[in-house]
C-alpha positions in Angstrom: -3.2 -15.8 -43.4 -2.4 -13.3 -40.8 -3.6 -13.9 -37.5 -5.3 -10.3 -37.2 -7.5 -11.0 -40.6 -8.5 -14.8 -39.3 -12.0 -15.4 -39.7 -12.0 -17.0 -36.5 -10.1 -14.5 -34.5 -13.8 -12.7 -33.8 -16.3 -12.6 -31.2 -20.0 -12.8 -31.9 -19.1 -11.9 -35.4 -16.9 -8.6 -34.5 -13.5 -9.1 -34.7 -11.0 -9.5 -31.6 -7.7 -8.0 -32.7 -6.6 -5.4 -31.3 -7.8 -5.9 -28.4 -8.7 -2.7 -26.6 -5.7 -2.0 -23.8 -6.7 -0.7 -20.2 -3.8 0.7 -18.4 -3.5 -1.2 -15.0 -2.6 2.1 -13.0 -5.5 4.4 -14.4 -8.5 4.1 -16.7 -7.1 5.0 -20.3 -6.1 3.4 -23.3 -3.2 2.7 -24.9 -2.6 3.3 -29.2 -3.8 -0.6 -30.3 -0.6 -2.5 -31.5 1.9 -1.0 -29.0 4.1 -2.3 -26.5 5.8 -6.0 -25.8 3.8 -9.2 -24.8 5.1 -10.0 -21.0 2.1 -12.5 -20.2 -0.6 -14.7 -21.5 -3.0 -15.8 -19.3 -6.5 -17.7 -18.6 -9.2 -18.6 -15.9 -10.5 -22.1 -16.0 -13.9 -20.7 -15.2 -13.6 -18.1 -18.4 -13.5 -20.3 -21.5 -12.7 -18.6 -25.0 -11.2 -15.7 -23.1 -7.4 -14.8 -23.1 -6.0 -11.8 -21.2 -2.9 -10.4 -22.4 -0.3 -8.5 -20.9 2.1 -5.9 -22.3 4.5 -3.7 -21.3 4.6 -0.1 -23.4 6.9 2.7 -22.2 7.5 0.8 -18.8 3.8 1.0 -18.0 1.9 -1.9 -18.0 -1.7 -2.6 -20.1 -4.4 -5.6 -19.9 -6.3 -6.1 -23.3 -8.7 -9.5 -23.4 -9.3 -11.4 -26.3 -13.0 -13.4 -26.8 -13.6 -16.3 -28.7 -16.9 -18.0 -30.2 -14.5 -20.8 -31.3 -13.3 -23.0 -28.6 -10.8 -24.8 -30.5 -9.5 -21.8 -32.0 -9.2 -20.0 -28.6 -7.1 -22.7 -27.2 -5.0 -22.5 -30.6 -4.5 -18.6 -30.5 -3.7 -18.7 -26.5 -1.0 -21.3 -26.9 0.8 -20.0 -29.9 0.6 -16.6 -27.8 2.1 -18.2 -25.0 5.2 -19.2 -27.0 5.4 -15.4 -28.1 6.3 -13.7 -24.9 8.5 -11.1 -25.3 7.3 -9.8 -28.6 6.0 -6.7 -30.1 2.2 -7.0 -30.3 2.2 -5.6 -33.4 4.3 -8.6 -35.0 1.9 -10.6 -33.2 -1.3 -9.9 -35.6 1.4 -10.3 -38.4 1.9 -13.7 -37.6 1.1 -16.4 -40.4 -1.4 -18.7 -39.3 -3.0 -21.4 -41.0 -6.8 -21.5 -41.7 -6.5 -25.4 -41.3 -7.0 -26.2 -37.3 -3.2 -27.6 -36.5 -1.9 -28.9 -33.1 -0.1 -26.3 -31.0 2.8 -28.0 -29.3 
């Protein structure tokens, strides 16, 4: 199953991929699915929250992911931590398994 049509990649119900993408240097968004992954990243004090950071056209755009699933959060945020450097669209393409596995 693709990681975008997961039912567990959602928030409340409503699904979290895309995320929306705020441009760091001004208040607009970005076309969902563009640019390169250049950092995952997470507060202890946020659970089920990931922040992602890509690069597109050498300017550079936050988007967040939310989780109701604990579990699944800290499944999602380590297999996008081994994915750094790739296009975000390939990134909901990925194959994931509906079956909880351990992320390495």
């Amino acid at each position: 199953m693709r990681l975008r049509d997961h039912p567990l990649m959602t928030y409340h119900g409503v699904s979290n991929w895309p995320p929306v993408w705020i441009q760091t240097s001004e208040q607009c968004t970005v076309i969902p699915e563009m640019g390169i992954l250049k950092h995952v990243h997470c507060f202890e004090n946020e659970p089920c929250k990931t922040y992602l950071i890509i690069d597109h056209k050498n300017q550079v755009f936050v988007g967040r992911l939310l989780f109701s699933d604990p579990s699944f959060w800290d499944r999602v945020t380590r297999l996008l931590k081994q994915k750094i450097g790739w296009p975000i669209k390939e990134l909901g393409e990925l194959n994931i398994s509906e079956r909880p596995t351990v992320c390495d």
